[in-house]
C-alpha atoms as an extended CHARMM CRD file, in Angstrom:
* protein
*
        82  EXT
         1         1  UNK       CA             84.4280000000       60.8990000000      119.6180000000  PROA      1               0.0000000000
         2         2  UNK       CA             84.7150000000       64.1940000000      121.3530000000  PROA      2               0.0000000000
         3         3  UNK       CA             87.1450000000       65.6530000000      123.7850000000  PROA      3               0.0000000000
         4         4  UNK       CA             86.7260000000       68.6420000000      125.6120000000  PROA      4               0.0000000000
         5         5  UNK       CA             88.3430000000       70.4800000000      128.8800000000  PROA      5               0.0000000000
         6         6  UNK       CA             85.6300000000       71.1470000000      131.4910000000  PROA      6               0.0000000000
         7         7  UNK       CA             86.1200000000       74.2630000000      134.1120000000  PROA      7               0.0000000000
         8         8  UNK       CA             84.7680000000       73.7900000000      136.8990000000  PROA      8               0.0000000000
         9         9  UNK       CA             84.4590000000       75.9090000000      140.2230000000  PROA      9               0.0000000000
        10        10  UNK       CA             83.6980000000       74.5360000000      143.7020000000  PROA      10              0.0000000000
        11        11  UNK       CA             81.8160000000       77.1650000000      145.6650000000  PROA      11              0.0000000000
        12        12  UNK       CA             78.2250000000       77.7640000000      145.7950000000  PROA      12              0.0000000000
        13        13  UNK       CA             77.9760000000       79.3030000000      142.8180000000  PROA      13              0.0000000000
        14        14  UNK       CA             78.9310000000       76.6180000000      140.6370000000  PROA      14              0.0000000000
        15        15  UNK       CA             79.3580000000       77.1640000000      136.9350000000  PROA      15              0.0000000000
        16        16  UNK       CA             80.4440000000       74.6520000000      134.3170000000  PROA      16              0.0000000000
        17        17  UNK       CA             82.4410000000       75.6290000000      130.9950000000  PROA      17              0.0000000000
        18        18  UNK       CA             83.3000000000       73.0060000000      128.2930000000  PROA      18              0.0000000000
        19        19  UNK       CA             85.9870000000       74.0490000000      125.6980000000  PROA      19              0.0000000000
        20        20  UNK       CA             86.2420000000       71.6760000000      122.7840000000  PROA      20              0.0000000000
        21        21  UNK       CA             89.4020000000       70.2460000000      120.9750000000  PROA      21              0.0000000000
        22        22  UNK       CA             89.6350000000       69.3290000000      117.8150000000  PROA      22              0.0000000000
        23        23  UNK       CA             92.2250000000       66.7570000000      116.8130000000  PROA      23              0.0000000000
        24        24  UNK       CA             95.7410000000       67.0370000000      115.0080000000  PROA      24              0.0000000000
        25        25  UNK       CA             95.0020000000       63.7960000000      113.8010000000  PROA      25              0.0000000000
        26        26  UNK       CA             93.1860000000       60.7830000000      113.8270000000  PROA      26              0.0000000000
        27        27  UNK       CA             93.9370000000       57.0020000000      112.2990000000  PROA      27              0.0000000000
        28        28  UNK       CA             91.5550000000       54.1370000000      112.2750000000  PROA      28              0.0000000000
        29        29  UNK       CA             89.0570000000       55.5110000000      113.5520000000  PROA      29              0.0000000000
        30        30  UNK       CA             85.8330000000       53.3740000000      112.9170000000  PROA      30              0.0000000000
        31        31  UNK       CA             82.6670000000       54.5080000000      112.1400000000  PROA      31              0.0000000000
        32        32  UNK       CA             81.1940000000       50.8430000000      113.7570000000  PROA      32              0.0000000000
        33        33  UNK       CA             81.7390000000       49.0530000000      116.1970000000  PROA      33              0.0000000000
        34        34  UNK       CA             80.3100000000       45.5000000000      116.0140000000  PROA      34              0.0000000000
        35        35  UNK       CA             78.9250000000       43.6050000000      119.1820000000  PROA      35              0.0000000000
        36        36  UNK       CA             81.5540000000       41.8220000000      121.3000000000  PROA      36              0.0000000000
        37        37  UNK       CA             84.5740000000       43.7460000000      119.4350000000  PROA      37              0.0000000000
        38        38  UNK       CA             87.5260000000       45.0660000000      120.4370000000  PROA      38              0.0000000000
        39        39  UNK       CA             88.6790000000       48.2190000000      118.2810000000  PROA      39              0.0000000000
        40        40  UNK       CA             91.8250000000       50.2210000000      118.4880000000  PROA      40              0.0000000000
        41        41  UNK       CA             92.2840000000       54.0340000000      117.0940000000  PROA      41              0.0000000000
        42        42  UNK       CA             94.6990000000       56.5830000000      117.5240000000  PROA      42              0.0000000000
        43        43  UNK       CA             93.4390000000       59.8960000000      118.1350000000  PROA      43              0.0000000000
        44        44  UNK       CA             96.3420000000       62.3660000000      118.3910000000  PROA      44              0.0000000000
        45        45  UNK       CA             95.9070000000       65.8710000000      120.0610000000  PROA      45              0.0000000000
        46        46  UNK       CA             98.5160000000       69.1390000000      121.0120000000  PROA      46              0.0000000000
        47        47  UNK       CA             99.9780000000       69.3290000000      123.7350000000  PROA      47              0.0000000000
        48        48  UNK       CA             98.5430000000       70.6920000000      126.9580000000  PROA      48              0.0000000000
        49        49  UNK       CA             98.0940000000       70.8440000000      130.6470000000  PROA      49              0.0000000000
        50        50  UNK       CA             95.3060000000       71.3030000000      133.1490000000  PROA      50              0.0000000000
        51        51  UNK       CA             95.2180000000       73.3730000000      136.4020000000  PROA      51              0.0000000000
        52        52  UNK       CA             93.3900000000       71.8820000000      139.6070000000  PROA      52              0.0000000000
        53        53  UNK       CA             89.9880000000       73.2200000000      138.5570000000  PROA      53              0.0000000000
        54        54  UNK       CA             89.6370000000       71.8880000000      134.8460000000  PROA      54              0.0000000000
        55        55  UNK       CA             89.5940000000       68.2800000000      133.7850000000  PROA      55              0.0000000000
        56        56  UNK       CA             89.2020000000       66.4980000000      130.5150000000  PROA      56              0.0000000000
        57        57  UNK       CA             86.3340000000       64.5680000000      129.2760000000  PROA      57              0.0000000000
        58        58  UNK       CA             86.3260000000       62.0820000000      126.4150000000  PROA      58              0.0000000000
        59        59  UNK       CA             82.8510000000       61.1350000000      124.9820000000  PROA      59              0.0000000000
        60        60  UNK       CA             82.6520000000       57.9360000000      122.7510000000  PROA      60              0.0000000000
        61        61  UNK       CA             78.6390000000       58.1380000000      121.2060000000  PROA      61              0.0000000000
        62        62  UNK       CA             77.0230000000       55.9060000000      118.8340000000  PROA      62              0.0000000000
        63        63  UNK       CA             75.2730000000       57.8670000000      115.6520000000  PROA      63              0.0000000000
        64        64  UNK       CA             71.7270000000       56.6490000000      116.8890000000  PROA      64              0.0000000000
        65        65  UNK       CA             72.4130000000       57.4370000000      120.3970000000  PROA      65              0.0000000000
        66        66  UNK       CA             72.4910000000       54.2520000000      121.7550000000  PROA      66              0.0000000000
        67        67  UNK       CA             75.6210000000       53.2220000000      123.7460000000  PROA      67              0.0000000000
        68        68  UNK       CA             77.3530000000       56.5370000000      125.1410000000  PROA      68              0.0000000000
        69        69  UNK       CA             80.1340000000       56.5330000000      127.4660000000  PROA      69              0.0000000000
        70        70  UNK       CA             81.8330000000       59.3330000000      129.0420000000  PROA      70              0.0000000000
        71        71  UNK       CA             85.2160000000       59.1780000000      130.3160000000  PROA      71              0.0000000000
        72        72  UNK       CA             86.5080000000       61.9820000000      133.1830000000  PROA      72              0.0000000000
        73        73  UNK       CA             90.0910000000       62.2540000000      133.3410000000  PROA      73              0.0000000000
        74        74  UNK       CA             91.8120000000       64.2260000000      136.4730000000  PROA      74              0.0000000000
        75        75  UNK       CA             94.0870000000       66.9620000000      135.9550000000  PROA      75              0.0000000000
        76        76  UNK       CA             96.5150000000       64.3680000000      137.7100000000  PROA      76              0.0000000000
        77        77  UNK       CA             96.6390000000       62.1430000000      134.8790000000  PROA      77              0.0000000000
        78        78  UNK       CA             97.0240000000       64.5280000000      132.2010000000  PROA      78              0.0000000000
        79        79  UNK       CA             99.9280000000       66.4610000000      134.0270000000  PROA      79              0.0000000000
        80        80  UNK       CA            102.1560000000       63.5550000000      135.7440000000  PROA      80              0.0000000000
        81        81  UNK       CA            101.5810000000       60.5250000000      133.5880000000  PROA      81              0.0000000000
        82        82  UNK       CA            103.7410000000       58.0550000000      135.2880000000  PROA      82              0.0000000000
């Protein structure tokens, strides 16, 4: 699992930066995940906020490359939770 702010800028020059995080820390976190299974894990990171022109991206990928999913959260989210 990977998690990693993305710049972005919206003109026609557009340019795309990803800065990686690296978790505080990290419980349960399997290394499988069986077909038709429902895991939970607790990935803990520092705190931080996210101007209008970044967002965060969480990446889930499978070893072999198999199943990937990509998550993209809004700066909205991340700043005003409720």
């Amino acid at each position: 699992m990977n998690l990693s702010i993305e710049t972005r800028q919206k003109s026609k020059r557009k340019s795309l930066q990803r800065l990686y995080l690296e978790p505080i820390f990290k419980y349960n976190l399997p290394s499988k995940i069986r077909e038709k299974e429902t895991v939970r894990f607790t990935y803990v990171m520092s705190k931080f906020s996210l101007s209008k022109d970044r967002r965060v991206i969480l990446e889930l990928n499978e070893n072999n490359g198999e199943r990937n999913i990509k998550l993209k959260v809004s700066h909205r989210f991340i700043n005003n939770p409720n």
